[in-house]
N, C-alpha and C positions, 0 to 999 in steps of 0.2 A: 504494500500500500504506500503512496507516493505521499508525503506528510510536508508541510512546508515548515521551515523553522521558524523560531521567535527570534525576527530582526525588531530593532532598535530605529523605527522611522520616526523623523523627526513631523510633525504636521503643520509648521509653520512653509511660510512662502517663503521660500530660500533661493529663488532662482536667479536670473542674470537677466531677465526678462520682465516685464511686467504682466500681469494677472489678467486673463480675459473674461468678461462679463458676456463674453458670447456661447462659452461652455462651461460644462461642470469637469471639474478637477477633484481624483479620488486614487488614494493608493493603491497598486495590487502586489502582491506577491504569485508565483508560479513556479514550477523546480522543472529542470534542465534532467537529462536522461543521467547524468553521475550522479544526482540527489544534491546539485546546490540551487536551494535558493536564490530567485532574483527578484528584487525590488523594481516595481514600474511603476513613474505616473501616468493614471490613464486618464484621456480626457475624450468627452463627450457631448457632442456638438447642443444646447441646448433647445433648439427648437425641431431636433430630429426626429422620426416618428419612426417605428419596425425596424428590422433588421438591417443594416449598414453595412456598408463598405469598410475595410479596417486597415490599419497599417501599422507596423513596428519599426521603430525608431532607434539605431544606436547612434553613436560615436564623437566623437573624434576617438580616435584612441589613445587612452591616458585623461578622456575626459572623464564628465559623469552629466546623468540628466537633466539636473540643473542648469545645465549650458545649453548648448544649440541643439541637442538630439530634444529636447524638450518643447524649445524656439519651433523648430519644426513640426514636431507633432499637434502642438497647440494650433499654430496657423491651419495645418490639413485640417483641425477639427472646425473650426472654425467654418471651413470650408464644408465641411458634409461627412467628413468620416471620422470613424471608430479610432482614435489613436492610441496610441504608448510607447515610452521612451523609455528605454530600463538601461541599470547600467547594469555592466559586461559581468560576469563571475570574479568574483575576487576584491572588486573592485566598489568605489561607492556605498552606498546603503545594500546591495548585494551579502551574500553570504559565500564562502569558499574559503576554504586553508589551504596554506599561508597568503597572506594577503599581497595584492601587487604583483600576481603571477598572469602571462599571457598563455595562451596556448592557440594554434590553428582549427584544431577539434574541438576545444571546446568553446570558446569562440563565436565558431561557425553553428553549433549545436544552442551554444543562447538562441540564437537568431530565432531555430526550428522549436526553440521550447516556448517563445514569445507564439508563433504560430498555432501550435497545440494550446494554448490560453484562450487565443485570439478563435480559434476554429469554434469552441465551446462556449463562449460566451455567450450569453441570451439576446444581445444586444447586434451581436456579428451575424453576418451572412458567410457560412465557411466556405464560397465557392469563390466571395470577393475579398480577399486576402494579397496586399502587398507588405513591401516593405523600404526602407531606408537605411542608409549606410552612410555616413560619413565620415571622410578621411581616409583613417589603416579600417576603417568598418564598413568602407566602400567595398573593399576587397573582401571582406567577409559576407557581404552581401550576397556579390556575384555568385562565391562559392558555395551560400546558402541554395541561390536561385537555382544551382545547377544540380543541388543536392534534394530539395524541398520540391517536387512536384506541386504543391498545393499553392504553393506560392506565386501567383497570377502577374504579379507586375513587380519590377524593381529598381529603385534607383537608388545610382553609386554617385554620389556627388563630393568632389574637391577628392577624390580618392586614392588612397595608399594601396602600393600592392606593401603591405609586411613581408609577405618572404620573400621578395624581389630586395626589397633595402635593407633590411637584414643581412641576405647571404651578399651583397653587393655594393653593397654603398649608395648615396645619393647620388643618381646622375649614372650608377654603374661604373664609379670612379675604382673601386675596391675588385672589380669582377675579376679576380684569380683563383686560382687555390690555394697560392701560398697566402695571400693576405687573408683568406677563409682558415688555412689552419691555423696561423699564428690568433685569429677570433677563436677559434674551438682553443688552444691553450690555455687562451688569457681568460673564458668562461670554465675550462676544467678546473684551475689553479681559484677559479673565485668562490666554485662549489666548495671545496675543501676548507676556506678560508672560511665562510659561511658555517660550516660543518663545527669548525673548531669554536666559533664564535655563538654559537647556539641562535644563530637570526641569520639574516641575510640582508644585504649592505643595499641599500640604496644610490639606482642610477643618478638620482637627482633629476629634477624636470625641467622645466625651461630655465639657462641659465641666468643668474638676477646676481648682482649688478650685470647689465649688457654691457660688455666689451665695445668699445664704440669701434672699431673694425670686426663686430659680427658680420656678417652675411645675412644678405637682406630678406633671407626666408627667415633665420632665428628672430632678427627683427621684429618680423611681419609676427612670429607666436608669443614675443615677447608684450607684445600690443594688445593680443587679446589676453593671454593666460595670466597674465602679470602685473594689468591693472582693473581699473574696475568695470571698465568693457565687458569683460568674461571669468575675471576671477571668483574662485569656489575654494572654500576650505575644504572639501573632500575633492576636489581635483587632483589627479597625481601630477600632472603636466606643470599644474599652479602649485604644486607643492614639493615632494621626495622625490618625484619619479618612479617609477618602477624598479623592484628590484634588480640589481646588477645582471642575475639569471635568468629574469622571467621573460626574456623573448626567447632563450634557448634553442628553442625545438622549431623555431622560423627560419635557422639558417639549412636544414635542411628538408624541407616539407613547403615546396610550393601549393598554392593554394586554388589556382585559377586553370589548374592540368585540364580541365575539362569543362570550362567555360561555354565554350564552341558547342558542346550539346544541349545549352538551356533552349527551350520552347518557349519558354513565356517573353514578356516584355520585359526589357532594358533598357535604362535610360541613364547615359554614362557623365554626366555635365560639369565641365571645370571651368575655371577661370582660363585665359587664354594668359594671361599673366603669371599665374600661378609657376612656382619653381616644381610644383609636383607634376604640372600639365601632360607631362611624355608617363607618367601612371595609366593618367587615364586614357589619352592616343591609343598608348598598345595596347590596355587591354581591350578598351572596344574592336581595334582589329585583330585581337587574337581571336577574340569570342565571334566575329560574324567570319573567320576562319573558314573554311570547310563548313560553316553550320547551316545545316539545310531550309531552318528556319531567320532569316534574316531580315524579312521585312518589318518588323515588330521593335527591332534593336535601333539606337539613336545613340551620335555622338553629337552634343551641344558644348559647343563651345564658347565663354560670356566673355565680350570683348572688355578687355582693361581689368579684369578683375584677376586681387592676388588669390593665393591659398586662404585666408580666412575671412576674404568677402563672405564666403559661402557658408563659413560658421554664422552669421547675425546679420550679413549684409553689406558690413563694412562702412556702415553710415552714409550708403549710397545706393541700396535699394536690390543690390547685385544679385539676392535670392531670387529667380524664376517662380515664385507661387503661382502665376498663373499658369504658366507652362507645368508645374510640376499637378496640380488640380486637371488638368484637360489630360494631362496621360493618363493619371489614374482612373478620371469617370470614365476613357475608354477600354482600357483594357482591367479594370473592374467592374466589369457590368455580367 
């Protein structure tokens, strides 16, 4: 019998956003196929009537709800659908030991266990089920889409592949093996260090003070995650980071191997600005690859916008909600 734990939800407004009077806002809990708990807020378009279209909301990754997977899911509700934004395993108001661990599987299986909620709900239509992905949760998306049959529509927006920059660097600046073993060393040598230490050492998140010779992508997360744009006291990104460990298992377990089989809809959309932009390039054309079904699949691309316009908009509107509302009432219906 699948039992949910006793998290610790806080029920104040705590978000990075402000409060919509257009829907009802309410906690859920639901457990993932390992038995971890996940924390989501769900919100619910008020003046909705019967059964609804739904959508599941992660990312950025290293974030939590509170930030734009929230931002987003509020807006679609707004619009006419079932939403929720949950943070990832581990991570946030979530459940999972030890804390600030990634994995690809499980990950990818949040995504499918938000769906399993979503399919059940008395409120949801189980046949109209998408979902959302941003950032390294874009790439999670995809992999969900490819793995979730049930999952009808999806969008990867501002998206990371993790095990592409993981095993490679940003840009694919790192793409050896030798720079890949000496990463496996310097992670073997960290678990032991961990081991002796009885915890595990924190990556650290966005770096603060900024270096005034950063690079203008660190910049660009230094902006949201590090002031009050987007800062969260349970953020990792805004806070520790991740442990030193907990991407491990991305340097060798790509994620998007079979993208190129999804059926349903994709909608791949980045800033053309954006330093992550060649993320999403390739993956939209690996996935319409060989893929027999490709009329359904879109790459959009938003002129002038960086990497975290697409988190909140950038203070210049750069989110597509109308474009993102017209895919879903089509290929949610």
């Amino acid at each position: 019998m699948m039992k949910t734990e006793a998290l610790n939800l806080t029920r104040d407004w705590d978000k990075t956003f402000p409060k919509s009077d257009k829907v009802e806002h309410s906690k859920v809990l639901f457990v993932n196929r390992y038995g971890i708990t996940l924390a989501a807020d769900l919100y619910l378009p008020k003046a909705a009537e019967g059964k609804l279209p739904a959508i599941a909301v992660c990312g950025p990754f290293g974030a939590v709800k509170e930030q734009c997977s929230g931002l987003y899911a509020q807006t679609m509700a707004e619009r006419g659908f079932l939403t929720m934004a949950f943070d990832p395993s581990f991570t946030g108001e979530s459940g999972g030991f030890p804390r600030y661990m990634a994995s690809p599987d499980i990950n990818t299986e949040d995504f499918m266990a938000a769906v399993d909620f979503l399919s059940l709900h008395e409120r949801v239509d189980p046949e109209r089920i998408g979902i959302i992905g941003i950032c390294g949760w874009g790439g999670m998306a995809i992999n969900a889409a490819a793995l979730d049959t049930r999952v009808k529509a999806t969008v990867a927006s501002t998206m990371y592949d993790m095990t592409r920059v993981n095993a490679k660097g940003y840009f694919d600046a790192q793409d050896s093996e030798e720079a890949r073993y000496a990463q496996r060393a310097a992670l073997c040598a960290q678990r032991l260090e961990d081991y002796k230490a009885g915890s595990y050492k924190l990556g650290g998140g966005v770096v603060d003070p900024l270096p005034e010779d950063a690079p203008f992508f660190v910049k660009d997360y230094y902006d949201y995650y590090k002031t009050p744009r987007g800062y969260h006291p349970r953020s990792l990104n805004s806070n520790g980071g991740w442990n030193v460990i907990g991407c491990q298992s991305f340097l060798n377990q790509p994620i998007l191997r079979y993208s190129n089989e999804i059926r349903s809809a994709v909608l791949v959309m980045h800033g053309d600005a954006a330093h992550s932009c060649y993320f999403g390039k390739d993956a939209y054309a690996d996935m319409i690859r060989g893929n027999k079904v490709t009329d359904n699949k879109e790459l959009l691309l938003i002129p002038g916008a960086v990497h975290t316009d697409l988190y909140d908009g950038g203070g210049k509107n750069a989110i597509p909600f109308d474009k993102l509302e017209s895919f879903f009432r089509k290929y949610l219906k």
